[in-house]
Backbone as CSV, one residue per row, in Angstrom:
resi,resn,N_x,N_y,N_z,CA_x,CA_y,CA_z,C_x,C_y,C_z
1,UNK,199.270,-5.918,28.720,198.978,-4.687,29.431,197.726,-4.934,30.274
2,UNK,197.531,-4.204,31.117,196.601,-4.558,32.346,195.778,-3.028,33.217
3,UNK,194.943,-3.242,33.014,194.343,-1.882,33.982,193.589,-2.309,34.901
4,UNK,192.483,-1.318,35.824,191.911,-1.860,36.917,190.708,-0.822,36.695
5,UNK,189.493,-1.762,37.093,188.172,-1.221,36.878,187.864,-0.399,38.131
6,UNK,187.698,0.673,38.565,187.172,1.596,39.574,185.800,1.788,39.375
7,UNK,185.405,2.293,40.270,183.746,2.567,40.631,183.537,3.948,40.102
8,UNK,183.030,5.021,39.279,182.599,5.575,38.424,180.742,6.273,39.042
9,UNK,180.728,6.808,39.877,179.443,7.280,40.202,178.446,5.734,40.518
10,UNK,177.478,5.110,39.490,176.885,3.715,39.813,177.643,3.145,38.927
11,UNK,178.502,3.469,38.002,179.217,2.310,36.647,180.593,1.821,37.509
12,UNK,181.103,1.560,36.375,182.575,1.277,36.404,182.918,1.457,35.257
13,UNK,184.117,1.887,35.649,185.486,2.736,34.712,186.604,2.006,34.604
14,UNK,187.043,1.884,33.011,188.608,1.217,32.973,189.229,2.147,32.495
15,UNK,190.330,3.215,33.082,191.506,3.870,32.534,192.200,3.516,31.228
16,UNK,192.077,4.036,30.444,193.362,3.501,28.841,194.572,4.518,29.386
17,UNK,195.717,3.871,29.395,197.031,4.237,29.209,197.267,5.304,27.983
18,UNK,198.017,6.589,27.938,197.713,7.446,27.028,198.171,7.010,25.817
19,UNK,199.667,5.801,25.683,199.990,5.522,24.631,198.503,4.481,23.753
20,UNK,197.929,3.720,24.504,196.809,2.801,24.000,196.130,3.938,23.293
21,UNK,195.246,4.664,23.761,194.474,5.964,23.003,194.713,6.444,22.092
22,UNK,196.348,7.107,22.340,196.553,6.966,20.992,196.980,6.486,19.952
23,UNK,197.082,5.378,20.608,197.450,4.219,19.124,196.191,3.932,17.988
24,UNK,195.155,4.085,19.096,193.989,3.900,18.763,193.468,5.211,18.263
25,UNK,193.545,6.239,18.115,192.906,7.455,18.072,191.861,8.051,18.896
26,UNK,191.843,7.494,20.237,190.934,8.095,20.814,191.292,9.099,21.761
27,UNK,190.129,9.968,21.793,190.514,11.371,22.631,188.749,11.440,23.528
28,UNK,189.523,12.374,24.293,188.443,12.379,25.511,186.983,12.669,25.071
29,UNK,185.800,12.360,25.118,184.531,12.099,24.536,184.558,11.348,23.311
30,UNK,184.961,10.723,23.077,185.148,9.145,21.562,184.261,8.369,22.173
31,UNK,183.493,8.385,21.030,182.359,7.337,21.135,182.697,5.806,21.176
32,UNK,182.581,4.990,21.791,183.478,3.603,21.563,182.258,2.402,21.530
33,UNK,182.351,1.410,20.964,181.429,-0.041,20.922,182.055,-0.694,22.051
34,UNK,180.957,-1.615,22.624,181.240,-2.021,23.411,180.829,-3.521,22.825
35,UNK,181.310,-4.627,22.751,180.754,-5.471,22.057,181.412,-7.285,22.547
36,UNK,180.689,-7.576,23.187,180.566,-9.447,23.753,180.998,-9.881,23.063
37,UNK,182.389,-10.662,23.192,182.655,-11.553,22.365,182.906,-12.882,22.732
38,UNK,183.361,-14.271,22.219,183.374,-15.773,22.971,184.944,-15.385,23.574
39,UNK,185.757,-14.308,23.523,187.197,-14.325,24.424,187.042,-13.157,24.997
40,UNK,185.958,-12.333,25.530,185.801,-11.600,26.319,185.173,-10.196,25.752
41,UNK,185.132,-9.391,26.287,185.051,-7.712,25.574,185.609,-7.207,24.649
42,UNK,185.197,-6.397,23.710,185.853,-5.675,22.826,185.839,-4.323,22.720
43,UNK,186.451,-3.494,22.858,186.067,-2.003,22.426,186.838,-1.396,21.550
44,UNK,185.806,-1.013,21.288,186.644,-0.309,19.676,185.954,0.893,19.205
45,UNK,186.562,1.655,18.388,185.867,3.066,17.979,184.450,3.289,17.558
46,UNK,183.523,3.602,17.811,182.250,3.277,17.243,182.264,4.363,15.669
47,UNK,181.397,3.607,14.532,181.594,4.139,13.569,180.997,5.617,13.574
48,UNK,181.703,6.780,13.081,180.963,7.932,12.581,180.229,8.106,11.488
49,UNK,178.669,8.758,12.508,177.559,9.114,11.801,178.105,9.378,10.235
50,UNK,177.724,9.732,9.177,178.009,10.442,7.584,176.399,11.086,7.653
51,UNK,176.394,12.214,7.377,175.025,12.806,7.060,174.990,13.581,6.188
52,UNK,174.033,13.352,4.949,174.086,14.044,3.859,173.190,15.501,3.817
53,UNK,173.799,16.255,3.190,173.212,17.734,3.169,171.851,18.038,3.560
54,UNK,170.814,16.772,2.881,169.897,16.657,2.612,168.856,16.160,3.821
55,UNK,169.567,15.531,4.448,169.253,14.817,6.070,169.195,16.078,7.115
56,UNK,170.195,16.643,7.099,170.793,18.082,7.474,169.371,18.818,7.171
57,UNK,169.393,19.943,6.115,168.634,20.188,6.062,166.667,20.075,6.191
58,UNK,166.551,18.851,5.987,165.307,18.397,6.488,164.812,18.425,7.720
59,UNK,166.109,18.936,8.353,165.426,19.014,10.299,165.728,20.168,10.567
60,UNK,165.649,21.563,9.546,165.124,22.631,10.123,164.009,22.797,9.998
61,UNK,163.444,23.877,11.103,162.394,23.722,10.931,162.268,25.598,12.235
62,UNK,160.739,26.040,11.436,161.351,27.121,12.045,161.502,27.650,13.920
63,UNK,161.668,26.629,14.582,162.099,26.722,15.803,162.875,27.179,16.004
64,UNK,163.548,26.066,15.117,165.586,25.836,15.524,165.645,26.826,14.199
65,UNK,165.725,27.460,13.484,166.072,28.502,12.556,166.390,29.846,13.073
66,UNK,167.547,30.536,12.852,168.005,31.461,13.398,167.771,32.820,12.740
67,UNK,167.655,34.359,13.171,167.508,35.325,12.258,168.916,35.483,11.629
68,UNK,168.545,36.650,10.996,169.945,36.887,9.672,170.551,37.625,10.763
69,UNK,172.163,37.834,10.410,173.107,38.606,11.043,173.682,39.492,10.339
70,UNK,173.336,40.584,11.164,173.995,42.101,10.036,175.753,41.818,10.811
71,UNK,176.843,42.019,9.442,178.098,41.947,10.021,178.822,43.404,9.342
72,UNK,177.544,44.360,9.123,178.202,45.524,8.627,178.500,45.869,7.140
73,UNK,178.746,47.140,7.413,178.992,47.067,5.663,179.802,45.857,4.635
74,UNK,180.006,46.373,3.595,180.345,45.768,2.827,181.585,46.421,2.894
75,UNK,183.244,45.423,3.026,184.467,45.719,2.948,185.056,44.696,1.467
76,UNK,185.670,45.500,0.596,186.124,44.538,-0.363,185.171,44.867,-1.905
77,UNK,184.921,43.217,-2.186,184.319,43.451,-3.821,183.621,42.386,-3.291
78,UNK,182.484,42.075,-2.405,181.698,41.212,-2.042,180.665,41.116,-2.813
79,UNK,179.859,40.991,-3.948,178.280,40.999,-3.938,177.536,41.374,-2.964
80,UNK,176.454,42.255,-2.545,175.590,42.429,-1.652,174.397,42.726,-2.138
81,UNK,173.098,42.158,-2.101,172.117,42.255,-3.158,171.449,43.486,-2.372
């Protein structure tokens, strides 16, 4: 299979064929590696972040912290303190 590199604003762009993508699982904004090899380029899915609760939480802070949201009474058998 074969594509063709176009000019891209200052980059260049190679088109994937839709069956390649998704053979591969990629969809439009997929992060991909780009990676030198001794038989040419490689690209491949770049791995996804894992972030634990704890990572998460450690970067609020009260900037980015939001107020509470009233969503109205209470409908049902909810707890409401």
């Amino acid at each position: 299979m074969t594509a063709t590199i176009k000019k891209w604003g200052n980059s260049l762009a190679v088109r994937l064929p839709k069956t390649l993508a998704r053979e591969n699982q990629l969809r439009e904004g997929a992060q991909v590696e780009l990676v030198r090899t001794g038989a040419g380029l490689l690209l491949k899915p770049a791995p996804r972040k894992r972030y634990r609760l704890s990572e998460l939480v450690a970067r609020i802070t009260p900037k980015n912290r939001h107020a509470e949201t009233d969503w109205g009474r209470s409908e049902g058998r909810e707890i409401v303190p």
